[in-house]
Biopython code that builds the backbone (N, CA, C, O; Angstrom):
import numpy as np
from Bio.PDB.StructureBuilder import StructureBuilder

atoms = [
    (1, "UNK", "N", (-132.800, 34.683, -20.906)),
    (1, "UNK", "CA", (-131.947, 35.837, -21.091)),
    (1, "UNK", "C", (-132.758, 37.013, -21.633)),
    (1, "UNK", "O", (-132.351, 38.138, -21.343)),
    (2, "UNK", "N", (-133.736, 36.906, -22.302)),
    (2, "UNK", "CA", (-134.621, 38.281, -23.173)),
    (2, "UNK", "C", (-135.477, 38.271, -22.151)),
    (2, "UNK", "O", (-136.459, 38.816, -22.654)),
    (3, "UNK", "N", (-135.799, 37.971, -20.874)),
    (3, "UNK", "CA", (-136.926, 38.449, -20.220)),
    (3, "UNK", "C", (-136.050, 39.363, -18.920)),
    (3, "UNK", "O", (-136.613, 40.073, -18.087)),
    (4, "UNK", "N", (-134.643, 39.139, -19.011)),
    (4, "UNK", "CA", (-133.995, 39.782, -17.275)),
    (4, "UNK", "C", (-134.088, 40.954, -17.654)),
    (4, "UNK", "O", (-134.309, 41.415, -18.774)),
    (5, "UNK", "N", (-133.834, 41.647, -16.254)),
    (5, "UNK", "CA", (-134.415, 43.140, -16.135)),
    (5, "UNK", "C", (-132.916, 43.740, -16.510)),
    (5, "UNK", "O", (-132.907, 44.878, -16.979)),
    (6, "UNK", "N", (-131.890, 43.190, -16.372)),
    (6, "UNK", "CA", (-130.383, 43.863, -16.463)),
    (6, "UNK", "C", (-129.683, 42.743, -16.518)),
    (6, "UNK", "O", (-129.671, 41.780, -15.751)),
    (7, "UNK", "N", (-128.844, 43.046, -17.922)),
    (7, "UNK", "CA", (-127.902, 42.204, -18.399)),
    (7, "UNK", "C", (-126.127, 42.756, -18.305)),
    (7, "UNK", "O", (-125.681, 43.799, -18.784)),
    (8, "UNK", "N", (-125.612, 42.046, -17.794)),
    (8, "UNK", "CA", (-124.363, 42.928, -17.851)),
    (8, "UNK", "C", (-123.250, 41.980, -18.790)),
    (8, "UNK", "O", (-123.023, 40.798, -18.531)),
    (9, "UNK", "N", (-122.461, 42.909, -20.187)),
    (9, "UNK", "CA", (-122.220, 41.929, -21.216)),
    (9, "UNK", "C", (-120.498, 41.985, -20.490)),
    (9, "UNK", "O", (-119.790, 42.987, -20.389)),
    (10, "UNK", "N", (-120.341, 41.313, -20.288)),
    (10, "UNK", "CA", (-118.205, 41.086, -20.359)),
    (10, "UNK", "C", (-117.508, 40.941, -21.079)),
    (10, "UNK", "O", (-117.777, 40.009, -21.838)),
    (11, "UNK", "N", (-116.294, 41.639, -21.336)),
    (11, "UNK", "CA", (-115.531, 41.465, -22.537)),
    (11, "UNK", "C", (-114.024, 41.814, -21.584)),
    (11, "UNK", "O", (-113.588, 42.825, -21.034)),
    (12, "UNK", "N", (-113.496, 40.269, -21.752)),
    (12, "UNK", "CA", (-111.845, 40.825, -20.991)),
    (12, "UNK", "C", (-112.084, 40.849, -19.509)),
    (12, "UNK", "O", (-111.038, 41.135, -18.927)),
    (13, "UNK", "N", (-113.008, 40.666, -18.762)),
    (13, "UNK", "CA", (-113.059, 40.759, -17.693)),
    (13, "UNK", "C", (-113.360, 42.128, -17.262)),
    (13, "UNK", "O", (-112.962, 42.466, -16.147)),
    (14, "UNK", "N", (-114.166, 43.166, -18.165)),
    (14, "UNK", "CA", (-114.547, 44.497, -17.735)),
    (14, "UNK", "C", (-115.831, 44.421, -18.499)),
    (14, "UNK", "O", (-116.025, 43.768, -19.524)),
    (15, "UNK", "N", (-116.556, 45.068, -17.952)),
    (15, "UNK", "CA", (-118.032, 45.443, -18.014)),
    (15, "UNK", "C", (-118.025, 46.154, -19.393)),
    (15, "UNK", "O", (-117.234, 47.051, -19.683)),
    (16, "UNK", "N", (-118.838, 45.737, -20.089)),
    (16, "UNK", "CA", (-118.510, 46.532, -21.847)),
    (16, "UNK", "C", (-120.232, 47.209, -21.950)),
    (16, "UNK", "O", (-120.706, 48.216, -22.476)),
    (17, "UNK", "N", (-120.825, 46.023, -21.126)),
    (17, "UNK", "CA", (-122.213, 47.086, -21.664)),
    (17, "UNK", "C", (-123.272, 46.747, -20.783)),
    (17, "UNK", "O", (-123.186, 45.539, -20.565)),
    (18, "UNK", "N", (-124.437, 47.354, -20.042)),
    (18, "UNK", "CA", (-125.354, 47.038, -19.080)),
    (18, "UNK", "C", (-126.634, 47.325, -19.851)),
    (18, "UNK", "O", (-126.598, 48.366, -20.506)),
    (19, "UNK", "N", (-127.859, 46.552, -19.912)),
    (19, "UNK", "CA", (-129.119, 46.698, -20.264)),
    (19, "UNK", "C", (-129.944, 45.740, -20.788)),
    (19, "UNK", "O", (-129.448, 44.616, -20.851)),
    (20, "UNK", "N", (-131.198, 45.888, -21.229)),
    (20, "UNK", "CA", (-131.930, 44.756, -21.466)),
    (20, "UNK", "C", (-131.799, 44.163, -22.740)),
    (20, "UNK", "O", (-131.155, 44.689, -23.648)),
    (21, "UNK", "N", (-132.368, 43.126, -22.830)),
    (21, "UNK", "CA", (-131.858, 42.595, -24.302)),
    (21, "UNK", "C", (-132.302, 42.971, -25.521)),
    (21, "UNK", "O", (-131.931, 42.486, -26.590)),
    (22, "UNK", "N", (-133.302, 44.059, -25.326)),
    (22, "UNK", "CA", (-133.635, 44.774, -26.833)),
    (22, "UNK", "C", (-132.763, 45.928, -26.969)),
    (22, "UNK", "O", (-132.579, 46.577, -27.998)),
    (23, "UNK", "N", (-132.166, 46.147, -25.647)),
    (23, "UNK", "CA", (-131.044, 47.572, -25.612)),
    (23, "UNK", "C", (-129.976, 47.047, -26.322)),
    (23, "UNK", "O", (-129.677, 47.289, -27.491)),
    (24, "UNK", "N", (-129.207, 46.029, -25.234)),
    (24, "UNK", "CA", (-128.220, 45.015, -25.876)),
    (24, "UNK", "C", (-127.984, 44.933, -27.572)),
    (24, "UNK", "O", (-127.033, 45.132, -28.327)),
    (25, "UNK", "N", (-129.495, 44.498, -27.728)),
    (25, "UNK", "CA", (-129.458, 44.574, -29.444)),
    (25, "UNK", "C", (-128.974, 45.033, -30.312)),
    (25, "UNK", "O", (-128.197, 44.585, -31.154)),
    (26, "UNK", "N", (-129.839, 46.898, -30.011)),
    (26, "UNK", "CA", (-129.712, 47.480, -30.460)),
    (26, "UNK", "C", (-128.435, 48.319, -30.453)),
    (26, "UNK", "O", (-127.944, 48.787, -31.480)),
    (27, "UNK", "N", (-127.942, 48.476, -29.257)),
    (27, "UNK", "CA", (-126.385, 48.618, -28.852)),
    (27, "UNK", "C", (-125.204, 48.498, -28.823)),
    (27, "UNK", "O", (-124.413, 49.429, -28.667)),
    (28, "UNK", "N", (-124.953, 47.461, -28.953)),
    (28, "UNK", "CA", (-123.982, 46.377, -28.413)),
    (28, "UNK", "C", (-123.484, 45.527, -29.360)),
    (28, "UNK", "O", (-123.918, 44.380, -29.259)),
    (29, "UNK", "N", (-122.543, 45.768, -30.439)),
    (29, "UNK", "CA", (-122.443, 44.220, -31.497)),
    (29, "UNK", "C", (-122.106, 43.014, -30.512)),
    (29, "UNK", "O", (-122.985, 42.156, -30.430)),
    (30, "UNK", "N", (-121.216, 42.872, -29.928)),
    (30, "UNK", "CA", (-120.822, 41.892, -29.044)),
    (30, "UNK", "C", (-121.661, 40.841, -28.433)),
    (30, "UNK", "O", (-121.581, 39.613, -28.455)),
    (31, "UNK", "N", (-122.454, 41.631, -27.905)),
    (31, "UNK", "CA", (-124.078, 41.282, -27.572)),
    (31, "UNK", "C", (-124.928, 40.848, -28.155)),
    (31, "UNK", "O", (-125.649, 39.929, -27.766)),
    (32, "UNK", "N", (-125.026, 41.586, -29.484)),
    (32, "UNK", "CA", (-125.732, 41.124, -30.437)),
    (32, "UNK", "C", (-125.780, 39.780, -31.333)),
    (32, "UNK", "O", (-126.746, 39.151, -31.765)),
    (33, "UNK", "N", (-124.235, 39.543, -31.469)),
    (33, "UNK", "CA", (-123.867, 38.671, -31.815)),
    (33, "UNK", "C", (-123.704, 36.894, -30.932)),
    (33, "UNK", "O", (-123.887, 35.735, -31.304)),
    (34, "UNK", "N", (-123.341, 37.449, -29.850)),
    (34, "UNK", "CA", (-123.785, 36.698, -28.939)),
    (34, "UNK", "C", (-125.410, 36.296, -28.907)),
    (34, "UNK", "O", (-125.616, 35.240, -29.506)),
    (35, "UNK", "N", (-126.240, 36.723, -28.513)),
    (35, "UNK", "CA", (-127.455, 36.448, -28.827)),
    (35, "UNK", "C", (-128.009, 35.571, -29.910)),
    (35, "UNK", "O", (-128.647, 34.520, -29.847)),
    (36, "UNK", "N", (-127.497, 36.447, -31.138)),
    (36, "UNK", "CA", (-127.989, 35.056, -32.633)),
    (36, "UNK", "C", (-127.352, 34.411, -32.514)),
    (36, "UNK", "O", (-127.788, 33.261, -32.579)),
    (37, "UNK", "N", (-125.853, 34.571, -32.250)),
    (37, "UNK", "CA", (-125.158, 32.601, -31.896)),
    (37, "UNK", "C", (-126.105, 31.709, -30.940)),
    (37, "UNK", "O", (-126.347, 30.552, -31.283)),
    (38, "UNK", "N", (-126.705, 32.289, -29.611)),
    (38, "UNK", "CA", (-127.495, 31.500, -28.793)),
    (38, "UNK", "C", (-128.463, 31.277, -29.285)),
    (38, "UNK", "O", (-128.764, 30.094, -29.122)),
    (39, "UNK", "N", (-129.233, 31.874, -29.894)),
    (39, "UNK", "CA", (-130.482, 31.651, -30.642)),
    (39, "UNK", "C", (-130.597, 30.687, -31.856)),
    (39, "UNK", "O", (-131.362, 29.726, -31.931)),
    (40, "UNK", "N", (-129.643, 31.136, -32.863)),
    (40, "UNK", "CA", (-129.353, 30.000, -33.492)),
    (40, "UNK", "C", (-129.135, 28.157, -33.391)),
    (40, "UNK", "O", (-129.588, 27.229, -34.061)),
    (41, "UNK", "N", (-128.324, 28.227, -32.346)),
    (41, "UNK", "CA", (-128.239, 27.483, -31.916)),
    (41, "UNK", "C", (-129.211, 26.640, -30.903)),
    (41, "UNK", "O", (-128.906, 25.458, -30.742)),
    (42, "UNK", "N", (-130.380, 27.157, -30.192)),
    (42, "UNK", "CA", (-131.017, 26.857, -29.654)),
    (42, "UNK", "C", (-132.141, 26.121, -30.533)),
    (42, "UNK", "O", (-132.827, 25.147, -30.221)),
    (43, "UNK", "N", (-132.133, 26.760, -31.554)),
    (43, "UNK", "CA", (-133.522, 26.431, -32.402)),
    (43, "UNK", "C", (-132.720, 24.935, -33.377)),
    (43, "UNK", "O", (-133.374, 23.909, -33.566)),
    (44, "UNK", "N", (-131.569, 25.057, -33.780)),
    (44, "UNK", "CA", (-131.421, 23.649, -34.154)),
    (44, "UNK", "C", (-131.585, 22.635, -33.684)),
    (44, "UNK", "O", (-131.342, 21.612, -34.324)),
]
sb = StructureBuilder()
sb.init_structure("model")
sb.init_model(0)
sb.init_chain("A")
sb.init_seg("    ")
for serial, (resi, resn, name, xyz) in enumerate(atoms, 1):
    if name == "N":
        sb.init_residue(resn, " ", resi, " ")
    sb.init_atom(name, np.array(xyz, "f"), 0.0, 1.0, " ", f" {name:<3s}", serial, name[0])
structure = sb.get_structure()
């Protein structure tokens, strides 16, 4: 997911936010949050 060229985040079935995952980051709580849940979770 941190290496795709375009991420498109969904919320409700509508497009809430488009970009890469340092954009996302910085952008996006939804996204953001999403991310450290996956991350978190990956590393346990």
């Amino acid at each position: 997911m941190t290496t795709a060229d375009r991420i498109i985040v969904m919320d409700a079935g509508r497009v809430a936010a488009v970009g890469t995952h340092t954009e996302l980051v910085i952008a996006d709580p939804l996204y953001a949050e999403l991310a450290a849940t996956q991350f978190l979770t990956a590393v346990e």
